[in-house]
C-alpha positions in Angstrom: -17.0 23.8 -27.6 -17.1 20.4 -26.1 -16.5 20.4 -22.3 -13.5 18.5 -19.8 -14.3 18.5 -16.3 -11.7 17.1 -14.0 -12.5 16.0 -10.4 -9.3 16.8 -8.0 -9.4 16.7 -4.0 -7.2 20.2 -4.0 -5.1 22.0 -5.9 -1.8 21.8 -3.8 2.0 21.3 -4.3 2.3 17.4 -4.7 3.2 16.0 -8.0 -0.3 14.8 -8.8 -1.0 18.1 -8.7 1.1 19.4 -10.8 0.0 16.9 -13.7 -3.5 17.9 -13.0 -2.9 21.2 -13.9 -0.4 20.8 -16.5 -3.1 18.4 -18.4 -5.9 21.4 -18.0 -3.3 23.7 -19.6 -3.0 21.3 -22.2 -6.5 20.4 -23.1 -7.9 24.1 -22.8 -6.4 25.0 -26.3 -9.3 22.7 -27.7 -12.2 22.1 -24.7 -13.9 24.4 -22.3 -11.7 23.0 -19.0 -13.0 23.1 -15.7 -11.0 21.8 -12.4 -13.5 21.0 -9.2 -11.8 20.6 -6.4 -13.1 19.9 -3.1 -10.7 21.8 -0.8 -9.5 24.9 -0.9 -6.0 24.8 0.8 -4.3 28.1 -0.5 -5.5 31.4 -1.7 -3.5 29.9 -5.6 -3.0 27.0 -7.1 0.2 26.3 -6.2 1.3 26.0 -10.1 0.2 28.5 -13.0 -2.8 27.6 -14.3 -4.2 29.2 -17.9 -6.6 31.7 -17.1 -8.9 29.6 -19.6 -9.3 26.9 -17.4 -12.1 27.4 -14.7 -11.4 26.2 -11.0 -14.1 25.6 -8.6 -13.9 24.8 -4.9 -16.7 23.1 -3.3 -15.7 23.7 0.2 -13.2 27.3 0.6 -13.7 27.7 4.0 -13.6 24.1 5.4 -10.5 22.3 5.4 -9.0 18.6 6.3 -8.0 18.6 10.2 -6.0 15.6 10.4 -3.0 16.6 11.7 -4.7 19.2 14.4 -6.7 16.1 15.7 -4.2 13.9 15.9 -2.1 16.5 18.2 -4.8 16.7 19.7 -5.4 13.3 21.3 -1.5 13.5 21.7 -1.9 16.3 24.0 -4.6 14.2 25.8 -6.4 17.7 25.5 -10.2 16.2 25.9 -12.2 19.1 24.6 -9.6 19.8 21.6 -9.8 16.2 20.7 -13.8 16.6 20.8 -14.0 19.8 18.6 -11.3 18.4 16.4 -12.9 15.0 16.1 -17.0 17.1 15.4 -14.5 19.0 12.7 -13.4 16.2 11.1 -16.5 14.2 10.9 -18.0 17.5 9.1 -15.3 17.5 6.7 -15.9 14.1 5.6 -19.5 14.4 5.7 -19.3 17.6 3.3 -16.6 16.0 1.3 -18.4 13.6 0.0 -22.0 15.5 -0.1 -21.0 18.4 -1.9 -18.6 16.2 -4.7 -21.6 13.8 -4.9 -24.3 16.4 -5.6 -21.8 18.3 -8.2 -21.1 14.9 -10.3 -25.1 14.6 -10.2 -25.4 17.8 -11.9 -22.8 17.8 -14.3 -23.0 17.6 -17.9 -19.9 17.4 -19.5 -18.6 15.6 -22.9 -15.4 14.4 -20.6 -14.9 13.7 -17.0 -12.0 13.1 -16.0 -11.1 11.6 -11.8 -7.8 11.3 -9.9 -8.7 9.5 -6.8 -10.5 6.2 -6.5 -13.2 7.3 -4.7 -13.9 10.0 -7.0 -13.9 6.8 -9.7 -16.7 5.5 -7.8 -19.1 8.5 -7.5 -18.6 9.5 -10.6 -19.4 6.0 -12.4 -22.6 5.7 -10.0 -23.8 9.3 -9.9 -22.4 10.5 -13.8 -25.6 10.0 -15.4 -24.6 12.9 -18.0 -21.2 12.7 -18.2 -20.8 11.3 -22.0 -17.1 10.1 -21.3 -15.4 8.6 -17.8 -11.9 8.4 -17.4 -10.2 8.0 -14.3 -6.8 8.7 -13.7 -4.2 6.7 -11.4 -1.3 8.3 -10.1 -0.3 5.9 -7.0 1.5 2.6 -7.4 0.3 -0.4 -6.1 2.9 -2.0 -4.4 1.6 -5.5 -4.6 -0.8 -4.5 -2.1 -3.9 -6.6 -3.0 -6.7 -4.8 -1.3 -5.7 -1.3 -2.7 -5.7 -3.3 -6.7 -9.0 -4.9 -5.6 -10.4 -1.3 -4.5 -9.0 0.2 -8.0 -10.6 -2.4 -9.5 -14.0 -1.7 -8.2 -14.1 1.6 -8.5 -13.8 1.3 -12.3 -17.0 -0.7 -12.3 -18.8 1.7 -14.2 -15.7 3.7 -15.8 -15.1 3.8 -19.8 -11.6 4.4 -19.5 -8.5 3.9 -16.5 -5.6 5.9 -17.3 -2.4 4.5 -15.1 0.4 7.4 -14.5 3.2 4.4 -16.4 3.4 2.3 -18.9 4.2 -0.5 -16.1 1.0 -0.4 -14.0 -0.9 0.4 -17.8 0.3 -3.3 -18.6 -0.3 -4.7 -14.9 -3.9 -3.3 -14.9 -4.8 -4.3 -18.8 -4.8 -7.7 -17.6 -6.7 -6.9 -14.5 -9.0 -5.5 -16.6 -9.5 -7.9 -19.3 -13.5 -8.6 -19.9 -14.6 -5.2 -17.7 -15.8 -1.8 -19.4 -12.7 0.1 -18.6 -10.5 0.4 -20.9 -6.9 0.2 -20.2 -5.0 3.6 -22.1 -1.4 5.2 -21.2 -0.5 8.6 -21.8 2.8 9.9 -20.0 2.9 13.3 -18.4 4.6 16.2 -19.6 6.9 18.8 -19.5 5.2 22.2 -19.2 8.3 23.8 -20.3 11.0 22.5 -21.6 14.1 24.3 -20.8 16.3 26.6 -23.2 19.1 26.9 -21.4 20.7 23.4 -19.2 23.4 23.5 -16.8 27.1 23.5 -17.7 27.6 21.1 -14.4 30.3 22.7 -13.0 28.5 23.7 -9.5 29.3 21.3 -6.7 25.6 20.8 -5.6 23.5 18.0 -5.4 19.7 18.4 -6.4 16.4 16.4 -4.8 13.2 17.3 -5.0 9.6 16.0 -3.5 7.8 15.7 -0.5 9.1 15.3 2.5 7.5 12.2 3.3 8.7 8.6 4.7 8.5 7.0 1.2 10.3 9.5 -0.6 13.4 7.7 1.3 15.3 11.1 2.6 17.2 9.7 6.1 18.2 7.7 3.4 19.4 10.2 0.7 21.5 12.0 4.3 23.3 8.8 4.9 23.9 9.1 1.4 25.1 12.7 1.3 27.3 11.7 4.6 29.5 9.1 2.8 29.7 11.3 -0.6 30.8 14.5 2.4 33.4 12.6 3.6 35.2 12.3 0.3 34.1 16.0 -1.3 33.7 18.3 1.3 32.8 21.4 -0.7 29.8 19.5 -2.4 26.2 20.5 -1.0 23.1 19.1 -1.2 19.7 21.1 -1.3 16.0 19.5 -1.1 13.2 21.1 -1.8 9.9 19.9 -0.6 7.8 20.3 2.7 6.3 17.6 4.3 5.8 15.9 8.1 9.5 14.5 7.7 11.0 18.2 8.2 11.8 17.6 11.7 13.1 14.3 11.8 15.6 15.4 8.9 16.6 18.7 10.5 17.7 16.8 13.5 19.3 14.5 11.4 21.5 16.9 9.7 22.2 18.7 12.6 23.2 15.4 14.5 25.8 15.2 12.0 27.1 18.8 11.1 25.9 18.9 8.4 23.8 22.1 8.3 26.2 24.2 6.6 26.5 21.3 3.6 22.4 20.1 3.4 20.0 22.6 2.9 16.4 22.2 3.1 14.2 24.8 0.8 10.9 23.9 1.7 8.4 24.1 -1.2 10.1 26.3 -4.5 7.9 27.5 -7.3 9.1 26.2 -11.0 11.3 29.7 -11.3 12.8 28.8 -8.4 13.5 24.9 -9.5 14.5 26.2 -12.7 17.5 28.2 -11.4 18.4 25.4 -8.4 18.7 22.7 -11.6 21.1 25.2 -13.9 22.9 25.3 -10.6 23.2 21.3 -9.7 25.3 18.6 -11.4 23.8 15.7 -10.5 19.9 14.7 -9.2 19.2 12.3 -6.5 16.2 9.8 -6.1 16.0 8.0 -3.0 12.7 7.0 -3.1 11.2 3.8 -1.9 8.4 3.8 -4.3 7.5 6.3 -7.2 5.0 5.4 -9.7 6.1 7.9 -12.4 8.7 10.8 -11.4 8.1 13.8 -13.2 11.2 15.2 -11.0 13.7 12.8 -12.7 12.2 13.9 -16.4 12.3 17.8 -15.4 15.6 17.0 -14.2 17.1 15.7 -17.3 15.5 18.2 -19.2 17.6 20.7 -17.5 20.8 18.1 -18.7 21.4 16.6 -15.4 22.6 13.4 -15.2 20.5 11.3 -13.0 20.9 8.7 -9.5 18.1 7.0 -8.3 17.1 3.8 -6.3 15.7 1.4 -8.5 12.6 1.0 -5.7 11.2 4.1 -7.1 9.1 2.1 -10.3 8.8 5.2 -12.2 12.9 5.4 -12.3 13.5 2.2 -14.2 10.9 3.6 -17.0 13.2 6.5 -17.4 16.5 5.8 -16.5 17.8 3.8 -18.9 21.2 2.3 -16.3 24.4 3.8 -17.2 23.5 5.7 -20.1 20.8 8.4 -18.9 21.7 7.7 -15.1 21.9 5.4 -13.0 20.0 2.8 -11.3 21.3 1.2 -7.7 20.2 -2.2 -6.8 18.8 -3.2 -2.9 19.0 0.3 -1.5 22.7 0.4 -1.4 23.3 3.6 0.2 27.4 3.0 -0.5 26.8 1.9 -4.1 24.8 4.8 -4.6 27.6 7.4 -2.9 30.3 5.4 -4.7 28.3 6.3 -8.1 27.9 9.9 -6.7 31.5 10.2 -6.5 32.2 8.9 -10.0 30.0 11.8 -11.5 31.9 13.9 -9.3 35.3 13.1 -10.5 34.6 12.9 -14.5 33.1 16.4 -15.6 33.4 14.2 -19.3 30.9 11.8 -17.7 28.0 13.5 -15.9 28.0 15.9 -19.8 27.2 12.4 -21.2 25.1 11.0 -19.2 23.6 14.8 -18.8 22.9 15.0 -22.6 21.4 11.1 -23.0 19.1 12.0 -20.6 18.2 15.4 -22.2 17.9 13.8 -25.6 14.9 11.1 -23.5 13.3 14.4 -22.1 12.5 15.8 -25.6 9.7 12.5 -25.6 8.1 14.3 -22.7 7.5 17.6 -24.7 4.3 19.4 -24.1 3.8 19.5 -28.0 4.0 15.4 -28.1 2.1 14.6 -25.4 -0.6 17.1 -26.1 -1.3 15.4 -29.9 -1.7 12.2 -27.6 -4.4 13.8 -25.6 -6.1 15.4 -28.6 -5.9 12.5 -30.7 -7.1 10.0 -27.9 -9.8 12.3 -27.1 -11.1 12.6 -30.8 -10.8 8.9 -31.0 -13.2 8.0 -28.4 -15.8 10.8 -29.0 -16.3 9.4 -32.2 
């Protein structure tokens, strides 16, 4: 059985992550999968993972100390900061050592990378890798240094696999006249939904980490105008992330504890029942390069509201017939459009349904005959 190896920093509860492993559930059915990860963050994976694919942790005991060595120098704590700061030097040091030394040992018929720097040891140290492939799951942003530093990294790459058909078409002509060659797969459901919800419940849904470009001071101004209008509505977010604070004070600044409710991180049971009991999804996002959330979310028939800022959302919303897309951050616009699904039940079931009908193109069973049949192509 011919082997897939796939090079991942850690296995924990970010989107990229999620695709990682919903891609090794895919390809086991036909390869020998193995996931190496560098850190080991939590005693699980974070997501299931088919007990066919292998997982390997280079480092289980030493983990990334960013945040403990920044309070630390905070603190002005001097021999914190100094144990902290040894710590952290070791953790790069080993980081790159230990993934290094595994890509020089590893024979496999595929390799597959997720980060850019993983792109670059694996084109210069992959001597017996038969296949490279490296994965992008970020969006540029019209920053030119990070599109130069993709670039280089796919120096000695066969194939660059961008997480939309958008940056797939930015980077083909980036790309024109270098080895890599440009190729777009989407991600996938890994279920897809029986049952959707009959969007009667007066509760708003967002979900993603808690993180400044995920936009969610934004989505509680939001929530605050669409509050003062429909009262009984509620909004929950799931997600954890170094914003937690900021937004608890926020929604506590404006009483609105008993109407916003932050989850924290929810396994896919627990999204599963939150989406059969929402009406409408949220996106505030300032930049997305895919959203997985938004594709989960209509598979569930809920119709969709999202920023068009987040790049991944114009790919899949498809304005005023699977959701909707607001223009320059308009945080009334966006409440205003809120409180249209709210009053027309009639509505959100259409829009709900388009967008249901798009999420069938995102079925496991389709995008896995992608995989398979792109893999068979190139092994030829």
């Amino acid at each position: 059985m011919e082997k897939v190896t796939i090079l991942v920093l850690h296995l924990g509860t970010g989107g990229i992550e999620n695709s990682i492993i919903t891609l090794s559930n895919i390809l086991c059915e036909k390869y020998e999968v193995e996931i190496i990860s560098t850190y080991k963050l939590y005693d699980k994976p974070a997501f299931y993972i088919d007990p066919r694919v292998k997982v390997t942790y280079l480092m289980e005991d030493l983990k990334p100390n960013r945040e403990e060595f920044k309070n630390a120098i905070k603190q002005f704590h001097v021999i914190k900061t100094f144990k902290e700061g040894f710590k952290s030097m070791k953790v790069l040091y080993y980081k790159k050592r230990k993934m290094v030394q595994t890509i020089k040992n590893l024979h496999s018929d595929f390799a597959i990378t997720t980060r850019d720097i993983h792109n670059k040891w694996l084109g210069k140290y992959g001597k017996h890798v038969k296949v490279k492939i490296a994965q992008e799951h970020n969006h540029h942003n019209n920053h030119q240094r990070y599109i130069k530093r993709i670039i280089r990294s796919l120096k000695k790459i066969d194939y660059f696999m961008p997480v939309s058909q958008e940056l797939a078409d930015f980077y083909t002509k980036k790309l024109e006249g270098k080895r890599a060659k440009c190729v777009y797969i989407p991600h996938c459901l890994e279920i897809y939904p029986e049952s959707v919800s009959d969007l009667t419940q007066m509760n708003l849904l967002s979900i993603g980490r808690l993180s400044k470009e995920k936009g969610y001071v934004d989505l509680i101004d939001v929530f605050e105008l669409v509050h003062q209008k429909y009262p009984k509505w509620k909004l929950n977010i799931c997600g954890n992330g170094e914003e937690m604070p900021i937004l608890k004070s926020k929604i506590e600044r404006l009483n609105l504890a008993e109407q916003i409710h932050l989850l924290g991180f929810k396994n896919k049971e627990e999204i599963a029942k939150l989406s059969l009991n929402s009406s409408i999804y949220v996106m505030t996002s300032y930049t997305e390069s895919f959203g997985l959330v938004l594709i989960e979310a209509q598979s569930y028939g809920l119709p969709l509201v999202a920023f068009d800022s987040a790049q991944g959302a114009n790919e899949i919303i498809e304005n005023e017939v699977n959701g909707y897309l607001v223009s320059n951050r308009d945080k009334k616009e966006m409440a205003d459009i809120i409180g249209k699904l709210i009053e027309d039940q009639e509505l959100r079931n259409k829009i709900g349904q388009a967008g249901r009908e798009k999420s069938k193109l995102y079925k496991k069973e389709n995008i896995s005959k992608q995989w398979f049949k792109f893999l068979d192509k190139i092994k030829e």
